[in-house]
N, C-alpha and C positions, 0 to 999 in steps of 0.2 A: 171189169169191176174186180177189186182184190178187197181184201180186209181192209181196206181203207175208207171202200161206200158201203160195209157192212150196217145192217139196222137203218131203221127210216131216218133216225135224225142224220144221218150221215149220208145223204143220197148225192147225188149230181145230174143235173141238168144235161138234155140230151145235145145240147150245141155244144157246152164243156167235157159232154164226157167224149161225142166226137170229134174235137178238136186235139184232143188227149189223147186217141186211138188213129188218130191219122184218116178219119174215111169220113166222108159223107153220113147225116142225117140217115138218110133212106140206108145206107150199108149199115150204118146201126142197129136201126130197126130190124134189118136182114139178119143180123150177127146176134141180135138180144134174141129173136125168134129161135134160132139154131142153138141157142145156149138153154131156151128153154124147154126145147125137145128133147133134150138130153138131161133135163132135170134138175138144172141148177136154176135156185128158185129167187128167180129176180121179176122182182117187184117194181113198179112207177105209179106216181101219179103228178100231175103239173106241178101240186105246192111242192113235191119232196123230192123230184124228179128219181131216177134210176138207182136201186142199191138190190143188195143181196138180203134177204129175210132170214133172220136172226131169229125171231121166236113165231110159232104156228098165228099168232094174232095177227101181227105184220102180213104174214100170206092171205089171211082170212079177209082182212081190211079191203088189200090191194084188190082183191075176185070179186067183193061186195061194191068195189069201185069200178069196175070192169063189168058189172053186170048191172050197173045202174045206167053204164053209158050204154050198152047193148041194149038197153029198153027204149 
């Protein structure tokens, strides 16, 4: 992800963004995990798919989305 899928309206889809990065679905997920331990604050959800959060609301959304599927 670069300033290119920064902010939600700008996100990409996890087949385009791994078709784009050369690897597998699953090595995605692997590589977004590891990007996220390290604190670079990337966000997903189906409609928007994967982008880089841009303002604290975006992050807020994305957790509130992640913890409604966790329920």
């Amino acid at each position: 992800l670069s300033t290119r899928h920064a902010g939600q309206a700008r996100g990409i889809d996890a087949e385009a963004l791994a078709a784009l990065l050369c690897v597998t679905e699953r090595q995605l997920r692997a590589l977004i995990s590891e990007a996220r331990e390290q604190g670079v604050a990337i966000c997903a959800t189906p409609e928007t798919g994967y982008y880089i959060a841009t303002e604290p609301d975006e992050i807020e959304r994305c957790c509130a989305f992640l913890r409604s599927r966790a329920m």
